[in-house]
C-alpha positions as CSV (number, residue, x, y, z in Angstrom):
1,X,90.5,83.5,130.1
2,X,91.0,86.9,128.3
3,X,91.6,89.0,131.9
4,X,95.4,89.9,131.9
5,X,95.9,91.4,135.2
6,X,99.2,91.5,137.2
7,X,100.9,91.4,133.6
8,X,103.3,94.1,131.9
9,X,103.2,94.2,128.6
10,X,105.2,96.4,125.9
11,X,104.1,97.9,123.0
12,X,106.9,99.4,120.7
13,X,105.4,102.1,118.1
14,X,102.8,102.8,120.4
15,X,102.8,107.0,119.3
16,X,100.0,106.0,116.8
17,X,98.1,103.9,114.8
18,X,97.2,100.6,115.6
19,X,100.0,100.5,118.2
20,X,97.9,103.3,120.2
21,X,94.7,100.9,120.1
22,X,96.8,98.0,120.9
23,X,98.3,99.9,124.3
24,X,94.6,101.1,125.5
25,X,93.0,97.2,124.8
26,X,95.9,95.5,126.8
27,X,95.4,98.4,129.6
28,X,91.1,97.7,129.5
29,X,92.2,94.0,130.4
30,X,94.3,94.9,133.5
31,X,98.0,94.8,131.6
32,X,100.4,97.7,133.0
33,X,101.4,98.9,129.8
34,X,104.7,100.4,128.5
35,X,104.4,102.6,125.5
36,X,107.7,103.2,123.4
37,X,108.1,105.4,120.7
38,X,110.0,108.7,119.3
39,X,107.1,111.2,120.2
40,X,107.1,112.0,124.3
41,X,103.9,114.2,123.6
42,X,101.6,111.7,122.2
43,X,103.1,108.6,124.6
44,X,102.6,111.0,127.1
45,X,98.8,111.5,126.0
46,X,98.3,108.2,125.4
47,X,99.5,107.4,128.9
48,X,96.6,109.9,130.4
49,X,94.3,108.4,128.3
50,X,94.7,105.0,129.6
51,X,95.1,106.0,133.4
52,X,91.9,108.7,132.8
53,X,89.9,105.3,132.3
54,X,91.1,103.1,135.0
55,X,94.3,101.5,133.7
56,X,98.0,101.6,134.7
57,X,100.7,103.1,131.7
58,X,103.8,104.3,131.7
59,X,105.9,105.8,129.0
60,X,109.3,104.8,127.4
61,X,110.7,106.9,124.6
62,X,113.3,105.3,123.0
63,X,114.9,104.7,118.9
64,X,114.7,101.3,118.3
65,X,117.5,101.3,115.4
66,X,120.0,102.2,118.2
67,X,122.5,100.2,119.9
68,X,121.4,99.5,123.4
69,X,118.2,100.4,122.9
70,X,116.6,96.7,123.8
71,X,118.1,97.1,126.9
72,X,116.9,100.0,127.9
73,X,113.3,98.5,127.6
74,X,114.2,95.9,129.5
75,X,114.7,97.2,133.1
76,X,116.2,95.0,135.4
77,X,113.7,93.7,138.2
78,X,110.4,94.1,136.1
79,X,110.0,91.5,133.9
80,X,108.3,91.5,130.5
81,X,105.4,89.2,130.7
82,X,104.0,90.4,126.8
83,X,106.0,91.8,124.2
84,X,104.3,93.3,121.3
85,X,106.5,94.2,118.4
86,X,104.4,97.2,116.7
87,X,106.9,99.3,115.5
88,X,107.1,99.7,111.9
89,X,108.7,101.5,108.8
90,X,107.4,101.3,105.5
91,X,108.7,102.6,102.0
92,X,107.2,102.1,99.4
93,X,109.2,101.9,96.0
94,X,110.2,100.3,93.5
95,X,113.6,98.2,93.0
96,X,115.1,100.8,90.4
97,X,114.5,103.7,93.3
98,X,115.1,102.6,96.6
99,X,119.1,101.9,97.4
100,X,121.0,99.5,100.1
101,X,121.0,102.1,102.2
102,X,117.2,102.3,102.6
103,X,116.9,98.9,102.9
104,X,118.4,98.0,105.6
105,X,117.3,101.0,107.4
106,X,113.6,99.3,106.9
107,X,115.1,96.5,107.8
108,X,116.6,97.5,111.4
109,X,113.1,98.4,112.1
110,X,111.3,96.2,110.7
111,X,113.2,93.1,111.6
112,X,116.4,93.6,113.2
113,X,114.7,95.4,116.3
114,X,112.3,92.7,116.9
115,X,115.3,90.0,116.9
116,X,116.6,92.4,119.3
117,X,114.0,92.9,121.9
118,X,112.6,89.2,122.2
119,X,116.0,88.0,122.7
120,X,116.8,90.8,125.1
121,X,113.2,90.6,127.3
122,X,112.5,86.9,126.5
123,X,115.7,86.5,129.0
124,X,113.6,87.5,132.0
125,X,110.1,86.7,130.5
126,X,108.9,84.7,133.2
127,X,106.9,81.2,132.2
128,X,103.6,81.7,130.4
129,X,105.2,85.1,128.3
130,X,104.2,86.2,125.3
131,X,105.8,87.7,122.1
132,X,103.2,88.9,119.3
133,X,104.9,90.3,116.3
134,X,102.9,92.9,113.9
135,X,103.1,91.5,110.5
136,X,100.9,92.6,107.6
137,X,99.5,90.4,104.7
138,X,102.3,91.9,102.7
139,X,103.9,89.1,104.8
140,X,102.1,86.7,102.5
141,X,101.0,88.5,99.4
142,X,103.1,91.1,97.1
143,X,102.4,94.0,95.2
144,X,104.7,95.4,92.8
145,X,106.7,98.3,94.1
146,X,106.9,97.3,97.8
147,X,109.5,94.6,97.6
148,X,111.7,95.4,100.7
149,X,108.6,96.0,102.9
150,X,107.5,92.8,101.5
151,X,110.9,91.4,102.4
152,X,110.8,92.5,106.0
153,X,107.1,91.0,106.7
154,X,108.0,87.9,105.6
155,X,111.4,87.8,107.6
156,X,109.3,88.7,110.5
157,X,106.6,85.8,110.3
158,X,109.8,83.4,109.7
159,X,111.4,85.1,113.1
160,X,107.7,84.4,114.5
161,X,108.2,80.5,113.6
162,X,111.6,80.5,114.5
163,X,111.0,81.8,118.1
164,X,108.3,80.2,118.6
165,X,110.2,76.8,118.2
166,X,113.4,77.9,120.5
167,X,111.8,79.5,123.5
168,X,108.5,76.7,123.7
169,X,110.8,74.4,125.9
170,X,110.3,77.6,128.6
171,X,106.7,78.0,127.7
172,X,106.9,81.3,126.0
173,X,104.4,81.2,122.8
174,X,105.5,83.5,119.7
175,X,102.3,84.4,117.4
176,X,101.8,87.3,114.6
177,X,99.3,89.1,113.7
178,X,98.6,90.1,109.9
179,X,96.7,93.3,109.9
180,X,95.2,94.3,106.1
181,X,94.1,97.4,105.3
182,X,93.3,99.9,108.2
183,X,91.7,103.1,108.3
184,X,94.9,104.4,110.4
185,X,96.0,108.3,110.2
186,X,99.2,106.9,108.6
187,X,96.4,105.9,105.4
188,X,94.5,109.0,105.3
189,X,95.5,109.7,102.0
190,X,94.4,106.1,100.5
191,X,91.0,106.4,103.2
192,X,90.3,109.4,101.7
193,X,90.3,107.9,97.8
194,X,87.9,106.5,96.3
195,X,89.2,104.0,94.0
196,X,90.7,102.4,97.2
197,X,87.3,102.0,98.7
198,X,85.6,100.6,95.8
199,X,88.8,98.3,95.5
200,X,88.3,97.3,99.0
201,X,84.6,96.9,98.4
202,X,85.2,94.1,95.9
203,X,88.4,92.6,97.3
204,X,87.2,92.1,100.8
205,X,84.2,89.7,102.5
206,X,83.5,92.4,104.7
207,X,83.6,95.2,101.5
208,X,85.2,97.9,103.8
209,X,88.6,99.2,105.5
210,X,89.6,98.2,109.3
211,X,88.8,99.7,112.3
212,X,92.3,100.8,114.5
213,X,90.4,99.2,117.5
214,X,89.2,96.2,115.2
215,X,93.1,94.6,115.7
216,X,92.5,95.1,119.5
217,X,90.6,91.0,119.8
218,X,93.8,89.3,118.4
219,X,96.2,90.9,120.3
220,X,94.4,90.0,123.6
221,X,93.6,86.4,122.6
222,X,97.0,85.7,121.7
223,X,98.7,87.7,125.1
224,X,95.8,85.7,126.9
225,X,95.6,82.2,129.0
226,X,93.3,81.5,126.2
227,X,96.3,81.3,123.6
228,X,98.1,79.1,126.3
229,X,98.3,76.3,123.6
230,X,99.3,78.3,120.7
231,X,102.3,79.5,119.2
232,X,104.3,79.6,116.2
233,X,101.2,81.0,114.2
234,X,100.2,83.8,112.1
235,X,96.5,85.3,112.3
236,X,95.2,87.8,109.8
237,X,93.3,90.5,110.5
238,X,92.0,91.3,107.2
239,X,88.3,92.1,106.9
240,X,88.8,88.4,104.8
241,X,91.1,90.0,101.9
242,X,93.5,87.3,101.9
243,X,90.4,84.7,101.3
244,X,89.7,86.2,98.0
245,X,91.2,86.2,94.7
């Protein structure tokens, strides 16, 4: 139920982070992977990685924020069968700081890209396709000085919904996943401070940051025959932070 051979699947922002640990788990359950991002060298390294142990990559370096670029992940005869929307921006400021400008820049990446691409690849996405947006629990929860992240999160989980209702009549689901705080390079700065531990420690049920490959379990189950039933849905991945107060 969680074997996805004979499947593609594209990752966007797969250069790093959690997008790099999404990649290699689809690639350990028999998915060809696509990798897109901005940074040939590390695609190209991830690509090696996954062929080195036994799975099938292939690399795709493209900007998201640019016209056309949906299109170009979308090659004609090779059908999408999972599209994970991974790519991400984040700026963190407050209201008095950050201009129109920035915003929608966030926002092209953020949001308007993943409009983009499932309406682009959900066109060929055979029967029994998957889209799984990256969210966060800033999708859900605020904290001051991150509004138009914020902003963009929630868009996304309303897209997720929204999606999920239009292309169920060609039995394509539409989940999210809601990651919370992982130990990603992208963090080391707050991994590396203390007050963010012990805040952690207290806020969490599991008293400690994510693991990158900790994401990996969602992302298969939902891109899975054992998600066949499910769609329109948002699962956090948060260690239990959003179940305290």
């Amino acid at each position: 139920m969680l074997q996805l051979s004979g499947k593609i699947a594209l990752v966007t922002g797969a250069s790093g982070g959690l997008g790099t640990e999404i990649a290699r788990g689809l690639a350990s359950a028999g998915a060809h992977v696509i990798v897109q991002g901005r940074n040939i060298q590390r695609l190209n390294a991830l690509a090696r990685a996954i062929t080195d142990a036994g799975g099938s990559a292939e690399v795709i370096v493209a900007d998201l924020c640019e016209e056309g670029a949906a299109m170009a992940l979308a090659p004609p005869g090779k059908p999408v069968d999972i599209l994970i929307n991974n790519a991400g921006e984040r700026d963190r400021r407050p209201l008095i700081s950050i201009d129109r400008r920035a915003v929608r820049e966030l926002l092209e990446t953020n949001l308007v890209a993943p409009f983009d691409l499932a309406r682009v690849i959900s066109a060929r996405m055979p029967p029994g396709g998957r889209i799984i947006n990256i969210s966060s629990i800033a999708g859900q929860i605020a904290r001051s000085g991150d509004a138009a992240y914020t902003m963009s999160k929630g868009g996304l989980e309303a897209l997720t919904r929204a999606l999920a209702a239009e292309l169920g009549e060609r039995q394509i689901t539409v989940n999210a996943v809601a990651p919370g705080f992982f130990a990603t390079a992208a963090n080391a700065t707050m991994v590396a401070d203390p007050a963010v531990a012990e805040h952690l420690a207290r806020r969490t049920s599991l008293g400690r940051w994510g693991r990158p490959e900790e994401i990996v379990g969602a992302i298969i189950f939902f891109a899975s025959p054992a998600a066949s039933y499910v769609t329109g849905q948002v699962l956090a991945v948060d260690g239990g932070y959003l179940a305290h107060f």
